[in-house]
C-alpha positions in Angstrom: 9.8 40.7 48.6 6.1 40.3 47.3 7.3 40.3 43.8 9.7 37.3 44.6 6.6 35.8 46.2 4.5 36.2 42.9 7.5 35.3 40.4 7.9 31.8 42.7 4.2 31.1 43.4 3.6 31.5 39.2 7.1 29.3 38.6 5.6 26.8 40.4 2.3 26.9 39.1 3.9 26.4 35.5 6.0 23.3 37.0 2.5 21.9 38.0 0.4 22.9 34.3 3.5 21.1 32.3 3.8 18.2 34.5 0.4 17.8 34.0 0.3 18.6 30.2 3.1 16.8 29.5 1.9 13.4 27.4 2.2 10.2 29.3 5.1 7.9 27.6 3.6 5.2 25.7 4.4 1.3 27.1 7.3 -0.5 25.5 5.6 -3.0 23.5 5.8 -6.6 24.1 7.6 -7.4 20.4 9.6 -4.4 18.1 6.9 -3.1 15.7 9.7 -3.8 13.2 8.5 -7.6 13.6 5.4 -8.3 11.8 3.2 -10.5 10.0 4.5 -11.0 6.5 8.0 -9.8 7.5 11.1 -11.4 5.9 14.0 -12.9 8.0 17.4 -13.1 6.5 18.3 -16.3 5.7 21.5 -18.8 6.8 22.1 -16.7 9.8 21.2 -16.1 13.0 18.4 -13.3 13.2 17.8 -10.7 16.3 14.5 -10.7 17.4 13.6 -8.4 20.8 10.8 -6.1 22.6 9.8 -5.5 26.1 8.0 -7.4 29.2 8.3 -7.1 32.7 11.7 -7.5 33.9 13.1 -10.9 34.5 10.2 -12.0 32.0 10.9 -15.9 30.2 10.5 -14.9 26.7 10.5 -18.0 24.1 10.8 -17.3 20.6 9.6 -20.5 17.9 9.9 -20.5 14.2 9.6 -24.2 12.6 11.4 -26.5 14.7 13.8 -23.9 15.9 13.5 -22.2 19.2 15.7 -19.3 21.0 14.8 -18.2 25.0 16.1 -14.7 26.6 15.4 -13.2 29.9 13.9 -9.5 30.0 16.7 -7.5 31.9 16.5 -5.0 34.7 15.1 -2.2 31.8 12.5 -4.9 30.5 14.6 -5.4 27.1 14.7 -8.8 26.3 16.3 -10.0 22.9 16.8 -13.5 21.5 19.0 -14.3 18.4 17.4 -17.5 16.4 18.2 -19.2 13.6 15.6 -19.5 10.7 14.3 -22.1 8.9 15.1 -23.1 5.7 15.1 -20.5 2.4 10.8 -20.0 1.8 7.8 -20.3 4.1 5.2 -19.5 5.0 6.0 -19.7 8.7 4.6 -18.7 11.7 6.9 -17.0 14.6 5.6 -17.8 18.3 6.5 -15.5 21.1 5.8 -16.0 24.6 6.6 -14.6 27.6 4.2 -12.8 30.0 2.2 -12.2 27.0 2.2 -14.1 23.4 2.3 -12.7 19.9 1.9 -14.7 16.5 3.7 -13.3 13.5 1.7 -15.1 10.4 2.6 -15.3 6.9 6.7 -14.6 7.6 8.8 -15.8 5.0 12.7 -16.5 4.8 14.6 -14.9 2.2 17.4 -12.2 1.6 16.5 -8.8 3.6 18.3 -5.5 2.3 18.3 -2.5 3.4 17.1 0.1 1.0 17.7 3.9 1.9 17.8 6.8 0.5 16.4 10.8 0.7 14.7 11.7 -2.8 14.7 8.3 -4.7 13.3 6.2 -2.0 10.2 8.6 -2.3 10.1 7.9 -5.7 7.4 4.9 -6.4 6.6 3.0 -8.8 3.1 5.0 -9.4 5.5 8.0 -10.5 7.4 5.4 -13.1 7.5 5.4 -17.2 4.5 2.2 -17.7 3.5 2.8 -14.1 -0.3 1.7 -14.7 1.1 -2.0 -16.7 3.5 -2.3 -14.0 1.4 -1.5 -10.8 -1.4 -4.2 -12.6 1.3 -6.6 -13.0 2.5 -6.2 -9.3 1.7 -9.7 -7.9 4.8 -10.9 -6.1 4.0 -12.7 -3.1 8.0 -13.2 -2.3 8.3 -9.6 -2.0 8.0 -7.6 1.1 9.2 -4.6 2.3 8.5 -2.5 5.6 7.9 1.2 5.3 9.6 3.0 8.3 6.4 5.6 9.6 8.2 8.6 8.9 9.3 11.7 11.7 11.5 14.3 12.5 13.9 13.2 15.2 17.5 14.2 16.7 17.7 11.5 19.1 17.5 7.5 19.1 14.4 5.8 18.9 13.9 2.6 20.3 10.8 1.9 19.2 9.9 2.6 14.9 6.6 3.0 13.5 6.0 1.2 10.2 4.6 -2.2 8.6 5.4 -5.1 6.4 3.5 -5.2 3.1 3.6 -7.8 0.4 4.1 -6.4 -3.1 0.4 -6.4 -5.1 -1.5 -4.0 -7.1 -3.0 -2.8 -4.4 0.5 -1.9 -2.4 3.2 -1.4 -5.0 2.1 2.0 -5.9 4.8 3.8 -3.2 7.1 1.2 -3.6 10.2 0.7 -5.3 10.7 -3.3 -5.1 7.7 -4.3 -8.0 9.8 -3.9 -11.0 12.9 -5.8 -9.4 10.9 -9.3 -9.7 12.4 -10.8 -12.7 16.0 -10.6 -11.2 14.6 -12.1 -7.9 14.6 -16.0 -7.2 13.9 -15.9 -3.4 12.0 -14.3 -1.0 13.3 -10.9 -0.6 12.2 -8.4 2.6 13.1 -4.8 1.9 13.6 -2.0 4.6 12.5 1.1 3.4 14.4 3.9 5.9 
């Protein structure tokens, strides 16, 4: 009977120290980190845009003269579709709600989607005239996001990553530089 008493006393005691160690679940953020300054939105149709707030949060959502409203549901999700402004930009993309974001420098183009294993790690810095073609890099038009890479066997709602805008100084991981000649629009590209 003592033994049980032990083998419960220290179960319990390890129910406490995990409890305790276990690491305190980030907050939903208010916007998707895959929404960013110099991001790309797809052109001629309507675009998703979504995050988190408080539930039954207003959330507005502006782009040029075009404007899209959602409430946040019963989880906090909120989501708004919106169509874009005309092919180009800059633009700037207003969201408000409980809290209010800016998105600066976001252009409207064609977005693909650009996956891969092996050859998507393969960037331009490891290319035949890498050094002439990284210095020649200076396409404004051309974004891509970089999806934070991790191990994971279950959904994420929430991806780690950022928008870049193909220069010397960013090209060098990146697959888009080269493509330039063959592109006459702003192009986003989501690296997975």
């Amino acid at each position: 009977m003592r033994l049980v008493r032990v083998f419960l006393c220290l179960n319990a005691a390890l129910a406490v120290a995990l409890a305790q160690s276990a690491p305190a679940q980030a907050p939903l953020p208010f916007v998707s980190p895959i929404f960013g300054d110099s991001m790309v939105l797809q052109r001629g149709r309507p675009n998703a845009i979504w995050g988190w707030s408080q539930p039954g949060d207003a959330v507005r959502v502006e782009i040029g003269e075009k404007s899209a409203t959602s409430t946040a549901g019963a989880d906090g999700r909120w989501q708004v579709r919106i169509q874009p402004p005309g092919l180009g930009g800059p633009y700037t993309v207003k969201i408000t709600g409980k809290q209010t974001v800016d998105l600066k420098d976001v252009l409207v183009g064609d977005v693909w989607i650009c996956a891969g294993q092996s050859n998507m790690q393969f960037g331009l810095a490891q290319a035949r005239n890498a050094a002439e073609e990284i210095k020649n890099a200076n396409y404004p038009q051309i974004r891509y996001f970089v999806v934070g890479q991790r191990s994971s066997y279950a959904k994420v709602d929430v991806p780690r990553g950022t928008w870049r805008v193909v220069s010397p100084d960013t090209v060098g991981g990146a697959a888009a530089g080269s493509r330039r000649r063959r592109i006459s629009s702003p192009a986003g590209c989501n690296r997975m």
